[in-house]
mmCIF file as Biopython writes it, N, C-alpha, C and O atoms, coordinates in Angstrom:
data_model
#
loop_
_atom_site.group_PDB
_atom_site.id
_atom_site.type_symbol
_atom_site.label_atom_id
_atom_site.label_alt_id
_atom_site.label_comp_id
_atom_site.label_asym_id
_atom_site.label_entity_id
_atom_site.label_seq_id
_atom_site.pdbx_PDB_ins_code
_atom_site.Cartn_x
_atom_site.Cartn_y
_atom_site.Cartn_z
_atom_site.occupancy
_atom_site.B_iso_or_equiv
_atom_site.auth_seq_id
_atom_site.auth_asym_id
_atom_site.pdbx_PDB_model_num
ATOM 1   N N  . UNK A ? 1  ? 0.849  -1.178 0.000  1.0 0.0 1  A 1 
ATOM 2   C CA . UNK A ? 1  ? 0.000  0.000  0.000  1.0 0.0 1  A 1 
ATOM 3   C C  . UNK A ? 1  ? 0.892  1.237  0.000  1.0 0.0 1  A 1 
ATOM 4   O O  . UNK A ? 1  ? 1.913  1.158  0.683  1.0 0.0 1  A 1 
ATOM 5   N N  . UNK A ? 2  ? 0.564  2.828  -0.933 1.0 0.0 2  A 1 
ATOM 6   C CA . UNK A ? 2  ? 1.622  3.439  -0.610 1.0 0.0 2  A 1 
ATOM 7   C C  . UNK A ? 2  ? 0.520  4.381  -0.408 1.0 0.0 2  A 1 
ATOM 8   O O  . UNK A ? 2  ? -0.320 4.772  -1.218 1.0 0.0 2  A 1 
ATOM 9   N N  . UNK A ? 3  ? 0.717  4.729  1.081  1.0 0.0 3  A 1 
ATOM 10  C CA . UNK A ? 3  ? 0.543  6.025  2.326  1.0 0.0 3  A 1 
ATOM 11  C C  . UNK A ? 3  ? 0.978  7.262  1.440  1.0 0.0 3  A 1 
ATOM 12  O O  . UNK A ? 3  ? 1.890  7.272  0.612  1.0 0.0 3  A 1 
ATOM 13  N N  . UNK A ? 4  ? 0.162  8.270  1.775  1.0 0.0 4  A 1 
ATOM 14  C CA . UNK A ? 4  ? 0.656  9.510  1.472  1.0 0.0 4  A 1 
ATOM 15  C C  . UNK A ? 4  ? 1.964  9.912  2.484  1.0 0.0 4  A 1 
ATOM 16  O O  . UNK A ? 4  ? 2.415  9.289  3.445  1.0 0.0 4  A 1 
ATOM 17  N N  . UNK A ? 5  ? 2.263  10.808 2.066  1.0 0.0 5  A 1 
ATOM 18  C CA . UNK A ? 5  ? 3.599  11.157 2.764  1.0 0.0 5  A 1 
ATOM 19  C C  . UNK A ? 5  ? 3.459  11.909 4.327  1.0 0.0 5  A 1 
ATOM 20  O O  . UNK A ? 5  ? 4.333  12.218 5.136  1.0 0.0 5  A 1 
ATOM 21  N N  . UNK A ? 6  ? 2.008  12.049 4.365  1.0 0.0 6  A 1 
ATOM 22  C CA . UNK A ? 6  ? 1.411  12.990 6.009  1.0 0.0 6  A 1 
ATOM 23  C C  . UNK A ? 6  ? 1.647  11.687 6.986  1.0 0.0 6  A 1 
ATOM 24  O O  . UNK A ? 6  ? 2.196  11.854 8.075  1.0 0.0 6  A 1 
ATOM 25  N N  . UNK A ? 7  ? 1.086  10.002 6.432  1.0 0.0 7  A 1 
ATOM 26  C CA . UNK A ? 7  ? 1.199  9.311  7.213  1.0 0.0 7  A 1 
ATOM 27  C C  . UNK A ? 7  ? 2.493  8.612  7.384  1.0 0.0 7  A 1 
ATOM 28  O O  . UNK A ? 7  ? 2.378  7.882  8.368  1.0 0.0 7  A 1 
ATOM 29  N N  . UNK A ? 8  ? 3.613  8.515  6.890  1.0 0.0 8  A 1 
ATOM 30  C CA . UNK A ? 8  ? 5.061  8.561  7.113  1.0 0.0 8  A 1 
ATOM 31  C C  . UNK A ? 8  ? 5.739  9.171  8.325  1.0 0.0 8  A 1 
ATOM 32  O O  . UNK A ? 8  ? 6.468  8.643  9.165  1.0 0.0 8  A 1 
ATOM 33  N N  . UNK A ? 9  ? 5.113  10.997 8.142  1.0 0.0 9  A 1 
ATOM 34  C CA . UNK A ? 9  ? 5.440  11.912 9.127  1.0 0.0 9  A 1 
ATOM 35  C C  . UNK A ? 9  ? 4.971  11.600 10.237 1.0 0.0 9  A 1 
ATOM 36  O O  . UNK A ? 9  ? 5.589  11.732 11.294 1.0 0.0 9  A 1 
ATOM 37  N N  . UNK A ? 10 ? 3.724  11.109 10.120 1.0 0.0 10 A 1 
ATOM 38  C CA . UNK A ? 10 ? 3.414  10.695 12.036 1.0 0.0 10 A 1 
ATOM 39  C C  . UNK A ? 10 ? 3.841  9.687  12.482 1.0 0.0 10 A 1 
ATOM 40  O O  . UNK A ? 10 ? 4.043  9.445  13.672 1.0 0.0 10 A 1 
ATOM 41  N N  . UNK A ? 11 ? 4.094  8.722  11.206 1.0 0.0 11 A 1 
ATOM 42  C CA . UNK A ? 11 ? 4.560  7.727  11.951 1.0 0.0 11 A 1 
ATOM 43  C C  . UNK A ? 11 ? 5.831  7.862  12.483 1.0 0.0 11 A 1 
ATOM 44  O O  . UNK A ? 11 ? 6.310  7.005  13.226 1.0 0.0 11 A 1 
ATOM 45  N N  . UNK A ? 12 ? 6.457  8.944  12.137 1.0 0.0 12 A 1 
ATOM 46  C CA . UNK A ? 12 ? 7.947  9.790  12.574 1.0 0.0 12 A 1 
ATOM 47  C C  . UNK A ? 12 ? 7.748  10.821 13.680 1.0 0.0 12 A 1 
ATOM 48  O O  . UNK A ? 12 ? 8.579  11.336 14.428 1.0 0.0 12 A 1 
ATOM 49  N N  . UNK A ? 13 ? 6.655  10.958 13.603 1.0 0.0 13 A 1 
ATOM 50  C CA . UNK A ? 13 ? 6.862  12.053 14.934 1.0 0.0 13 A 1 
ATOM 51  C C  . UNK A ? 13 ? 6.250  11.186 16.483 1.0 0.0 13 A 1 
ATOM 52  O O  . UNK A ? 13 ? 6.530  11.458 17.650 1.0 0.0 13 A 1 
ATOM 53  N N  . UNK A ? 14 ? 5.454  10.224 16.009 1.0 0.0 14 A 1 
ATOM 54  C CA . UNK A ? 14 ? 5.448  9.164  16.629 1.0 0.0 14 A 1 
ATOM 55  C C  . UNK A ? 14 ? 6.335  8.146  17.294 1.0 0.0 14 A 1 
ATOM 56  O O  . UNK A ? 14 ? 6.128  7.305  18.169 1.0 0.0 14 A 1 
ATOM 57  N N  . UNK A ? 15 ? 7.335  8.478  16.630 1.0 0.0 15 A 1 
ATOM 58  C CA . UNK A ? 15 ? 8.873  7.631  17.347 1.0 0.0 15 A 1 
ATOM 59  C C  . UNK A ? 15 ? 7.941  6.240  16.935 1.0 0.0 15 A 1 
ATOM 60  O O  . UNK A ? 15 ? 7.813  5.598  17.978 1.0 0.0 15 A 1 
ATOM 61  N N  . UNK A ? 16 ? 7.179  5.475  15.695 1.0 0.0 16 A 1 
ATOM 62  C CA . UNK A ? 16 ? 6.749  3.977  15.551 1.0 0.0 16 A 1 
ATOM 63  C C  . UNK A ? 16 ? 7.445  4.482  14.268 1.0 0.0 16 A 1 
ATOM 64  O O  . UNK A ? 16 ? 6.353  4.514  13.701 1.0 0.0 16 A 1 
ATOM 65  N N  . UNK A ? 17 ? 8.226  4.872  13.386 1.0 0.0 17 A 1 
ATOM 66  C CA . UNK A ? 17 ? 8.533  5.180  12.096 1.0 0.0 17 A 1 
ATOM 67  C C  . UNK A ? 17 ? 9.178  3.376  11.721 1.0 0.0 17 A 1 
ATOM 68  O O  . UNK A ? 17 ? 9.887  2.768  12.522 1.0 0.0 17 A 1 
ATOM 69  N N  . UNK A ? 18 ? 8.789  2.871  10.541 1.0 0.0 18 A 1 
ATOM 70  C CA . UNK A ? 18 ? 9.237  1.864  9.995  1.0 0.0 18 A 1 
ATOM 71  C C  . UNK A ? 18 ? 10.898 2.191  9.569  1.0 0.0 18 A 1 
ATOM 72  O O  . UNK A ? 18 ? 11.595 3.160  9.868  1.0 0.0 18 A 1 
ATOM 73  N N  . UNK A ? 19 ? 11.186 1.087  8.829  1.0 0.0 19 A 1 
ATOM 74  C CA . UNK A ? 19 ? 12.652 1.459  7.916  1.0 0.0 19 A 1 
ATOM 75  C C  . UNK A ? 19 ? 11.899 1.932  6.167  1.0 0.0 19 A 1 
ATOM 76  O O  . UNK A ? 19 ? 12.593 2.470  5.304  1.0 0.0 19 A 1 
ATOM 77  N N  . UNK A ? 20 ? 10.385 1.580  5.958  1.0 0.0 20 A 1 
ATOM 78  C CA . UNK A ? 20 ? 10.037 2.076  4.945  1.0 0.0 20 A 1 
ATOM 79  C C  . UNK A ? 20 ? 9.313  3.093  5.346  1.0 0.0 20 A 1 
ATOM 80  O O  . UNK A ? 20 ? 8.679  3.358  4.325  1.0 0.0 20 A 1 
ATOM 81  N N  . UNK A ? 21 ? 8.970  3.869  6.184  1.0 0.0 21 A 1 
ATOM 82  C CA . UNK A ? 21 ? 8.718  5.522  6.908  1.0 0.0 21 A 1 
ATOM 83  C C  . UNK A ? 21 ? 9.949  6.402  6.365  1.0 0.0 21 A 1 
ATOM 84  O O  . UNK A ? 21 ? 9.985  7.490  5.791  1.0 0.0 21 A 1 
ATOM 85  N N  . UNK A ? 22 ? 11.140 5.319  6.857  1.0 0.0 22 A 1 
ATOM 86  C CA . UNK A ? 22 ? 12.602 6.507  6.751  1.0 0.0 22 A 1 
ATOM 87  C C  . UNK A ? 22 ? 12.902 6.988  5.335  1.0 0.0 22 A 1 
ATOM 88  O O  . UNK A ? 22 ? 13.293 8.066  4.888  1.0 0.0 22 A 1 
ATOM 89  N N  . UNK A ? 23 ? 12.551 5.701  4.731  1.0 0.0 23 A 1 
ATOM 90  C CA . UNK A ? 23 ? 13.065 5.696  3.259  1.0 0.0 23 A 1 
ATOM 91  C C  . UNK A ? 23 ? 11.933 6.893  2.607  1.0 0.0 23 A 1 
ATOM 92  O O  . UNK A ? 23 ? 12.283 7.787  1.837  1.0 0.0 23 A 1 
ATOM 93  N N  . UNK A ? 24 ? 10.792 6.726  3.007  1.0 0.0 24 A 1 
ATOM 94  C CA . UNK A ? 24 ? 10.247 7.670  2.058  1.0 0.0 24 A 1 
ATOM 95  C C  . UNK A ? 24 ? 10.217 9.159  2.548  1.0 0.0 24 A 1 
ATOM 96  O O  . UNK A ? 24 ? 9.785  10.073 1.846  1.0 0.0 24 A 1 
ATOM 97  N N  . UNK A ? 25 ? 10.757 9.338  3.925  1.0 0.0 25 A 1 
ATOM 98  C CA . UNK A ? 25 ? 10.923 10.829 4.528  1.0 0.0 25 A 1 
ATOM 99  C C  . UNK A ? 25 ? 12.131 10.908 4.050  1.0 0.0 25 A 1 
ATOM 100 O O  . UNK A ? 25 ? 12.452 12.083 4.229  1.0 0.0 25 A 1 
ATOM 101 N N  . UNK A ? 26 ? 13.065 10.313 3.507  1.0 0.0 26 A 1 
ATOM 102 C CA . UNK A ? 26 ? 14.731 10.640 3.174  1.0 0.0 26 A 1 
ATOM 103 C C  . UNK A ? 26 ? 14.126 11.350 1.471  1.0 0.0 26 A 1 
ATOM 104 O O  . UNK A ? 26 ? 14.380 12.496 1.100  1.0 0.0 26 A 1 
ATOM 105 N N  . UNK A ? 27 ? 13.293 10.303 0.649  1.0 0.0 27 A 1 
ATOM 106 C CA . UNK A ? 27 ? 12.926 10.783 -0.193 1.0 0.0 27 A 1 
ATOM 107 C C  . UNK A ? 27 ? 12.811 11.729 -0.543 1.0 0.0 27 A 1 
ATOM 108 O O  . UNK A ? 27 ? 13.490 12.324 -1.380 1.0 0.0 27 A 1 
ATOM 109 N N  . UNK A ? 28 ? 11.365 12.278 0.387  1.0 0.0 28 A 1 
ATOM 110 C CA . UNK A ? 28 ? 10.316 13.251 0.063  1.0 0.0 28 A 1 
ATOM 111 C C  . UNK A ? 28 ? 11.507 14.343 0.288  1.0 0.0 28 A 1 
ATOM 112 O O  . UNK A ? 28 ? 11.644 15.192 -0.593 1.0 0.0 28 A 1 
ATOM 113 N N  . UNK A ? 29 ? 12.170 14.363 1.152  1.0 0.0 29 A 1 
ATOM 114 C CA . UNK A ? 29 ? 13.419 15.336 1.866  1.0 0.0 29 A 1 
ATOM 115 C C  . UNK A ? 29 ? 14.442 15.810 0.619  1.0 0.0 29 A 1 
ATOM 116 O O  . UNK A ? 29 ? 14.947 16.926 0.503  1.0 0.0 29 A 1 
ATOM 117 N N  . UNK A ? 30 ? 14.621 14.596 -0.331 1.0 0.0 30 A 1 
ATOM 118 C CA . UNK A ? 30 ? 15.703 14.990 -0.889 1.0 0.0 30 A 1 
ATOM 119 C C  . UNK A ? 30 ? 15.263 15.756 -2.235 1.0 0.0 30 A 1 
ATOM 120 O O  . UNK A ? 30 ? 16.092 16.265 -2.989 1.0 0.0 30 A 1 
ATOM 121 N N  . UNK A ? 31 ? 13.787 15.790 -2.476 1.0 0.0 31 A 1 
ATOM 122 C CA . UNK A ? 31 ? 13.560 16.212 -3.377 1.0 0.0 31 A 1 
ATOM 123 C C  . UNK A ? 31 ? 13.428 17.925 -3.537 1.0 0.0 31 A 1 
ATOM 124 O O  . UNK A ? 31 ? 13.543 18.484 -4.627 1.0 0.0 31 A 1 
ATOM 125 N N  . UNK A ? 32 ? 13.175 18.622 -2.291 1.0 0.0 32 A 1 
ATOM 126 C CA . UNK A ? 32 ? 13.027 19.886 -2.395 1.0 0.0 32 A 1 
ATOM 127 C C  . UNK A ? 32 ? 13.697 20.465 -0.947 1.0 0.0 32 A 1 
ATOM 128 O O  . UNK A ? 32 ? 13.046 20.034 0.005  1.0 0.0 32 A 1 
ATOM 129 N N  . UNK A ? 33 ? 14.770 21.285 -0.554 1.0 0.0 33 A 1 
ATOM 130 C CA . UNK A ? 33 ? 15.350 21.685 0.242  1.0 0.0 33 A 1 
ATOM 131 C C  . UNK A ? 33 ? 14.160 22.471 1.404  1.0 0.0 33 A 1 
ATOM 132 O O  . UNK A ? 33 ? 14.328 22.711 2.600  1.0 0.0 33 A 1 
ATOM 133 N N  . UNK A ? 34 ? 13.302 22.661 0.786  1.0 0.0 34 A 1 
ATOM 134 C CA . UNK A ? 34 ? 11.926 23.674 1.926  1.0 0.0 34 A 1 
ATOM 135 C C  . UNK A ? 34 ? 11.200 22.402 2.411  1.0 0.0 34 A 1 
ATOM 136 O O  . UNK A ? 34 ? 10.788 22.494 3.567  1.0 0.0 34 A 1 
ATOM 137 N N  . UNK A ? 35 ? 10.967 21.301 1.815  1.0 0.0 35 A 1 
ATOM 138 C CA . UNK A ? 35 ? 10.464 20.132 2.744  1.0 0.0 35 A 1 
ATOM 139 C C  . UNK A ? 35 ? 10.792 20.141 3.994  1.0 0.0 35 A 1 
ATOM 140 O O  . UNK A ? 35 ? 9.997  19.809 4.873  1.0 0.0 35 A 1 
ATOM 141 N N  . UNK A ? 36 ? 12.401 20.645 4.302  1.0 0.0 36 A 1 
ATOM 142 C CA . UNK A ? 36 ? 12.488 19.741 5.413  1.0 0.0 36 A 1 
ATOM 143 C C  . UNK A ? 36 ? 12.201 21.112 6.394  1.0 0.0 36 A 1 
ATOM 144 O O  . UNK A ? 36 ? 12.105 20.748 7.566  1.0 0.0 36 A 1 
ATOM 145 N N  . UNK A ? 37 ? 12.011 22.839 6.210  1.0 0.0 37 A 1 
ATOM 146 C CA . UNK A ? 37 ? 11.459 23.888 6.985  1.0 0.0 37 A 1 
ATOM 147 C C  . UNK A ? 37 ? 9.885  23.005 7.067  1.0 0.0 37 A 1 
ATOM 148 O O  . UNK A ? 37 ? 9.402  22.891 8.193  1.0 0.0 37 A 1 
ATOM 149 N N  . UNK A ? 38 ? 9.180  22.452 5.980  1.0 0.0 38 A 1 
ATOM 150 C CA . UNK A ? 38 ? 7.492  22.190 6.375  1.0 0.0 38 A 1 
ATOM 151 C C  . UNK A ? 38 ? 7.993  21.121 7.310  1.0 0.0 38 A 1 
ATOM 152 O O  . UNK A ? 38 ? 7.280  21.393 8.276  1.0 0.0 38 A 1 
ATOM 153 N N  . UNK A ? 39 ? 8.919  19.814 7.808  1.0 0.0 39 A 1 
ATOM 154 C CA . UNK A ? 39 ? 9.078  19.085 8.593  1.0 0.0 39 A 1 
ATOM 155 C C  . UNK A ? 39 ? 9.276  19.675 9.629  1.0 0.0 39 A 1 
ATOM 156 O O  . UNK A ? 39 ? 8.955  19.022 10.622 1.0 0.0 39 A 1 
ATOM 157 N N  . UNK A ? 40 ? 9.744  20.816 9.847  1.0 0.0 40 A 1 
ATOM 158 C CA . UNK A ? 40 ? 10.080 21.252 11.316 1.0 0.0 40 A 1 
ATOM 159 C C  . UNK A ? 40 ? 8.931  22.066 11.741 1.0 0.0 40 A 1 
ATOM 160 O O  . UNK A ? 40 ? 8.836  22.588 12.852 1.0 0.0 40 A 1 
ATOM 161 N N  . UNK A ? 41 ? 7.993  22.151 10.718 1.0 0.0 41 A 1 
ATOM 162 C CA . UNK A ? 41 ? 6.824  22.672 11.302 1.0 0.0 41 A 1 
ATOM 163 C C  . UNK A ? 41 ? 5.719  21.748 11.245 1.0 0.0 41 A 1 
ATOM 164 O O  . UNK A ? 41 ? 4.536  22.076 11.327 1.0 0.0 41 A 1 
ATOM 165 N N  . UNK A ? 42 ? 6.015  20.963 11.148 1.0 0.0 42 A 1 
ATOM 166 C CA . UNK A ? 42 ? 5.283  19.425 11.509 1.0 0.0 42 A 1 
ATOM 167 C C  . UNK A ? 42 ? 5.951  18.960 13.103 1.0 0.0 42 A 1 
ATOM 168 O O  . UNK A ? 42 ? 5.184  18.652 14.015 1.0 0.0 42 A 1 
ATOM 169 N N  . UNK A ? 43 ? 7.306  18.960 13.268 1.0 0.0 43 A 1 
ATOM 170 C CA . UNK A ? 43 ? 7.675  19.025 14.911 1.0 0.0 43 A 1 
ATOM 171 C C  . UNK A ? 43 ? 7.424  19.828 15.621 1.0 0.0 43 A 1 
ATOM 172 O O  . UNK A ? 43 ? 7.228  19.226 16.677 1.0 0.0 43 A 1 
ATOM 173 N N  . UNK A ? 44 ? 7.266  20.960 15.809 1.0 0.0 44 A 1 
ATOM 174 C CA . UNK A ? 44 ? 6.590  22.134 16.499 1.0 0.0 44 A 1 
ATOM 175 C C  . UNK A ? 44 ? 5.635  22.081 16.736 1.0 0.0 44 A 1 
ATOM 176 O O  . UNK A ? 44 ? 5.302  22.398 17.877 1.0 0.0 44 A 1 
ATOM 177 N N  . UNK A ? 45 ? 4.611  21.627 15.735 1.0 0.0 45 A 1 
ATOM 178 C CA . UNK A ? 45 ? 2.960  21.574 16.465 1.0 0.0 45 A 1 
ATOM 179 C C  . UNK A ? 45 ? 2.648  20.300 16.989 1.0 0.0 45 A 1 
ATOM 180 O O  . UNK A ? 45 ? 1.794  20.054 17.840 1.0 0.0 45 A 1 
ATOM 181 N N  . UNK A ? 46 ? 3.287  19.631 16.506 1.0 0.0 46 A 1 
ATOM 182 C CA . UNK A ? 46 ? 3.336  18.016 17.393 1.0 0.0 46 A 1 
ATOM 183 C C  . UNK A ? 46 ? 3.634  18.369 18.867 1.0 0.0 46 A 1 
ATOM 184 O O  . UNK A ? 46 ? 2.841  18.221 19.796 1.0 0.0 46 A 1 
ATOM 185 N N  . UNK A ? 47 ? 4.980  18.893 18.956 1.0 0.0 47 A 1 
ATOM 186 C CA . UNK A ? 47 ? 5.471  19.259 20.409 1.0 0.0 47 A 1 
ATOM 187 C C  . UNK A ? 47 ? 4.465  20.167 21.187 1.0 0.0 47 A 1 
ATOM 188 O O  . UNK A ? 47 ? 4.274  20.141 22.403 1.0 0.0 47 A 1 
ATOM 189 N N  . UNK A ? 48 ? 3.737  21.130 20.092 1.0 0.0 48 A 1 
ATOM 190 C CA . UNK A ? 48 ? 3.017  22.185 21.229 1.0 0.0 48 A 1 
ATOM 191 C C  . UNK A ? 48 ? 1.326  21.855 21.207 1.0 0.0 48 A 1 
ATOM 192 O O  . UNK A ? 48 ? 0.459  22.709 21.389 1.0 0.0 48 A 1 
ATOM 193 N N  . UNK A ? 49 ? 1.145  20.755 21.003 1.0 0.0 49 A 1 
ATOM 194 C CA . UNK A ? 49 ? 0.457  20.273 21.087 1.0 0.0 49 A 1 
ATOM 195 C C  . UNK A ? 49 ? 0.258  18.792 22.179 1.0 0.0 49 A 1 
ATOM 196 O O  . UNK A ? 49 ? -0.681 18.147 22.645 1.0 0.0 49 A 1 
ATOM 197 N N  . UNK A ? 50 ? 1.448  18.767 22.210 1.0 0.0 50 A 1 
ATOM 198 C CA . UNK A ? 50 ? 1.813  17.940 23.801 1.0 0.0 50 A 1 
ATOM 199 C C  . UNK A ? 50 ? 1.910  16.402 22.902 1.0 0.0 50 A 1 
ATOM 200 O O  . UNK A ? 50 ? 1.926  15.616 23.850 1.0 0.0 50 A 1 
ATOM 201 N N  . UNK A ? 51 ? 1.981  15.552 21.661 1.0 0.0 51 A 1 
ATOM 202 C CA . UNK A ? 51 ? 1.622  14.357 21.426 1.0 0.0 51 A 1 
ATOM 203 C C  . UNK A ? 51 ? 2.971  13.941 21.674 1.0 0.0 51 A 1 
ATOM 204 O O  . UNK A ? 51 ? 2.917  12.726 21.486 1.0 0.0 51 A 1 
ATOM 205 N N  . UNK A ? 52 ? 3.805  14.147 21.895 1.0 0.0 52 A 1 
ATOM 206 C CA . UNK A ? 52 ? 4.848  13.060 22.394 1.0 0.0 52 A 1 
ATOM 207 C C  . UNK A ? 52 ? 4.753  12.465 22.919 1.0 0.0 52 A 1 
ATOM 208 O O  . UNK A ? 52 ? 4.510  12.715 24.099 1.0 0.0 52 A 1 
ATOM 209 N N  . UNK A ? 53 ? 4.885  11.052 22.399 1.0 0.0 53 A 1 
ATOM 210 C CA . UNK A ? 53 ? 4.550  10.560 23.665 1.0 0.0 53 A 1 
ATOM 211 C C  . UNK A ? 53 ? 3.176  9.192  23.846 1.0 0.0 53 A 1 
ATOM 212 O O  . UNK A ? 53 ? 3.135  7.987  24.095 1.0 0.0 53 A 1 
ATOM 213 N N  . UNK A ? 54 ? 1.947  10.619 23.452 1.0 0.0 54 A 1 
ATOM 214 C CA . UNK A ? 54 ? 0.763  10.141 23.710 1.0 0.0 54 A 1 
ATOM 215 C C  . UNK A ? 54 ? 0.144  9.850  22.511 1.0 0.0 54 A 1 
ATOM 216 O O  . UNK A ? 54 ? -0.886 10.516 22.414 1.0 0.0 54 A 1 
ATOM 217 N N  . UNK A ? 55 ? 0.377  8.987  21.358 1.0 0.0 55 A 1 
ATOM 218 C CA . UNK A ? 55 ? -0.017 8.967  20.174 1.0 0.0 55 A 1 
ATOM 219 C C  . UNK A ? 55 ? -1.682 8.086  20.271 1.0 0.0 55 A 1 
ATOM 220 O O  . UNK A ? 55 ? -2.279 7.665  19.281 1.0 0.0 55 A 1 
ATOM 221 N N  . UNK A ? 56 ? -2.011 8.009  21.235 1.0 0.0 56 A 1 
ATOM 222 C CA . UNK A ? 56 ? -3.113 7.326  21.554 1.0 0.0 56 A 1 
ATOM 223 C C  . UNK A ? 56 ? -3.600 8.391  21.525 1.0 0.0 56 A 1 
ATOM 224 O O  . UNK A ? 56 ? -4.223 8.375  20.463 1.0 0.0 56 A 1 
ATOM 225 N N  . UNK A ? 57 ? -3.801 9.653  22.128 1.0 0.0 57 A 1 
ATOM 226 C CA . UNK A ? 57 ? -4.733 10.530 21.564 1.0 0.0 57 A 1 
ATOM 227 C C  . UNK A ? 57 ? -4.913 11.711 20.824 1.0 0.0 57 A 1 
ATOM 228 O O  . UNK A ? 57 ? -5.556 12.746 21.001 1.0 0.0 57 A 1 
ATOM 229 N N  . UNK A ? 58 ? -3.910 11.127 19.639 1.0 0.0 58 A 1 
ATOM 230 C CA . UNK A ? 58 ? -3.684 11.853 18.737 1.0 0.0 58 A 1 
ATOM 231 C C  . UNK A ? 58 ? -4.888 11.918 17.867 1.0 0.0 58 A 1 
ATOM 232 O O  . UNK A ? 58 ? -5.697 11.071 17.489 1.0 0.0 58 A 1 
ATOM 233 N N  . UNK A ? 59 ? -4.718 13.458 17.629 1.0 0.0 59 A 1 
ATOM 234 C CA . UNK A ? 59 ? -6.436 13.705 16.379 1.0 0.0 59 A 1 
ATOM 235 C C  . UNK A ? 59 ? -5.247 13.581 14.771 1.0 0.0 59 A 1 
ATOM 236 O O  . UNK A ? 59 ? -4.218 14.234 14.948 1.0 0.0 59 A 1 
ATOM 237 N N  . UNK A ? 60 ? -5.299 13.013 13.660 1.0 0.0 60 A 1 
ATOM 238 C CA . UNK A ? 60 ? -4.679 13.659 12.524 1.0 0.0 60 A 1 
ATOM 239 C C  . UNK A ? 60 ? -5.101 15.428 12.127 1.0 0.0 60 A 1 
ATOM 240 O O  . UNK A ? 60 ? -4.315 16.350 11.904 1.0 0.0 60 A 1 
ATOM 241 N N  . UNK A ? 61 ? -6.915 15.452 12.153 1.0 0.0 61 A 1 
ATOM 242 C CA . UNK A ? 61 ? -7.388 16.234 11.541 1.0 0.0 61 A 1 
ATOM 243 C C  . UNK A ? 61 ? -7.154 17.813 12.810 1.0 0.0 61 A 1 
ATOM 244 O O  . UNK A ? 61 ? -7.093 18.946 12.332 1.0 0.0 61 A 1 
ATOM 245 N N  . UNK A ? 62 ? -7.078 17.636 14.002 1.0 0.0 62 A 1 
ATOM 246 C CA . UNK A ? 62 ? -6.339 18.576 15.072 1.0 0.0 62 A 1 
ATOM 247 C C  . UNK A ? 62 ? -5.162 18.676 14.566 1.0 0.0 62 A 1 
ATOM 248 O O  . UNK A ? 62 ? -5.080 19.613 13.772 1.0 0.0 62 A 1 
ATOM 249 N N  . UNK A ? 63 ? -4.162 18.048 14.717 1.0 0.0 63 A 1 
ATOM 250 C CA . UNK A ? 63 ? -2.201 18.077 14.308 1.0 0.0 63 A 1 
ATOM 251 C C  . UNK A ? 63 ? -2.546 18.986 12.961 1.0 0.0 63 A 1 
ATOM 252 O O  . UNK A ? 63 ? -1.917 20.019 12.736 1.0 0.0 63 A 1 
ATOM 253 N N  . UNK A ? 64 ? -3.826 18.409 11.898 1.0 0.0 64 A 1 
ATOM 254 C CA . UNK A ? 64 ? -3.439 19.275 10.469 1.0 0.0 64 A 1 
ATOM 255 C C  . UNK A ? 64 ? -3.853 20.777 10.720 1.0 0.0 64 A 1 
ATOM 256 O O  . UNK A ? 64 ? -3.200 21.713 10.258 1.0 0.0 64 A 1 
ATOM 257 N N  . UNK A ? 65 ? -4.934 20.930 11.452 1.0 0.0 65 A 1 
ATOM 258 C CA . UNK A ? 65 ? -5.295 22.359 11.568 1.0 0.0 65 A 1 
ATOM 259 C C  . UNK A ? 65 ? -4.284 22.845 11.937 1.0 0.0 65 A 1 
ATOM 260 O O  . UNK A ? 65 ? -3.766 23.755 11.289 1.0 0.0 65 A 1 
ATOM 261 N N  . UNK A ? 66 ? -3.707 22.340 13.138 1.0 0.0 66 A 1 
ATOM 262 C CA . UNK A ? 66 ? -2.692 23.501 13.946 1.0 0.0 66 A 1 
ATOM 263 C C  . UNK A ? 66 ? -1.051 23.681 13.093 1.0 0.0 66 A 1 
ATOM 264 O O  . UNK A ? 66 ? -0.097 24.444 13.239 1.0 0.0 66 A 1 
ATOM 265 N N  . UNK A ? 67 ? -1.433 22.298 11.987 1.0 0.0 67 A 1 
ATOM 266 C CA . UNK A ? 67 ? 0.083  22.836 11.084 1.0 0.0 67 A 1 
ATOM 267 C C  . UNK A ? 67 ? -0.224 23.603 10.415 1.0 0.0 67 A 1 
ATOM 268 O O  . UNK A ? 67 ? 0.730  24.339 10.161 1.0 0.0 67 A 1 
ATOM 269 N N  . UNK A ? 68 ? -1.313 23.951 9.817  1.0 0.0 68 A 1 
ATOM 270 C CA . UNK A ? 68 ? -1.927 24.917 8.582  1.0 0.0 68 A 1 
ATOM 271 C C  . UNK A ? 68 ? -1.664 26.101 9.316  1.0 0.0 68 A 1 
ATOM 272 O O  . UNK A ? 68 ? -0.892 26.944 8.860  1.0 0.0 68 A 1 
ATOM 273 N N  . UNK A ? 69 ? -2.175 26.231 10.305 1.0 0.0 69 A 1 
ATOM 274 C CA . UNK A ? 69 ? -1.581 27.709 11.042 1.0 0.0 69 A 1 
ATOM 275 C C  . UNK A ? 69 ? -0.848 27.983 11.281 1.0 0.0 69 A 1 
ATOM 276 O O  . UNK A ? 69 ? -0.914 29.204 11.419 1.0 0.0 69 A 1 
ATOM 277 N N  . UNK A ? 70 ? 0.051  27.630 11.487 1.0 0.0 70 A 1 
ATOM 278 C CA . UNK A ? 70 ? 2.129  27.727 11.639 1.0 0.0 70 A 1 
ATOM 279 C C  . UNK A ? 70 ? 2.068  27.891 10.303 1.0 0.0 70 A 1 
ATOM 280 O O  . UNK A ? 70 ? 2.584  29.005 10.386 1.0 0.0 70 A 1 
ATOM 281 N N  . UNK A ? 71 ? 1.903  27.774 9.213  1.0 0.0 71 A 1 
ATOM 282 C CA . UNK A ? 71 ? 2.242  28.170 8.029  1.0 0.0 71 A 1 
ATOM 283 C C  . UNK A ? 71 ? 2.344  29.336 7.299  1.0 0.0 71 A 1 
ATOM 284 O O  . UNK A ? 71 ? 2.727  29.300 6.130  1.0 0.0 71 A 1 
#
């Protein structure tokens, strides 16, 4: 099955990232140098949003709002 690249990222900010998570975040990474500024604003709202950690009550559609707004 191939996941969009949003579900890669959680599974990375999740600390459950596969060895095929890495491969396709090394990817997506190597293709455009500003990917990896939208990745660090994918860690920021993860963090200020407290899910470290607690991926059990993680919302996707919460994490996306609050990245759209860091943007």
């Amino acid at each position: 099955m191939n996941y969009p690249i949003e579900n890669h990222i959680i599974h990375f900010l999740a600390r459950k990232e596969s060895p095929k998570d890495v491969r396709k975040l090394k990817k997506w990474l190597s293709v455009d140098p500003d990917r990896r500024d939208e990745l660090k604003k994918w860690l920021a709202v993860w963090d200020m949003i407290g899910m470290m950690g607690t991926v059990e009550k993680f919302s996707p559609d919460k994490a996306y709002r609050c990245f759209i707004l860091q943007m």
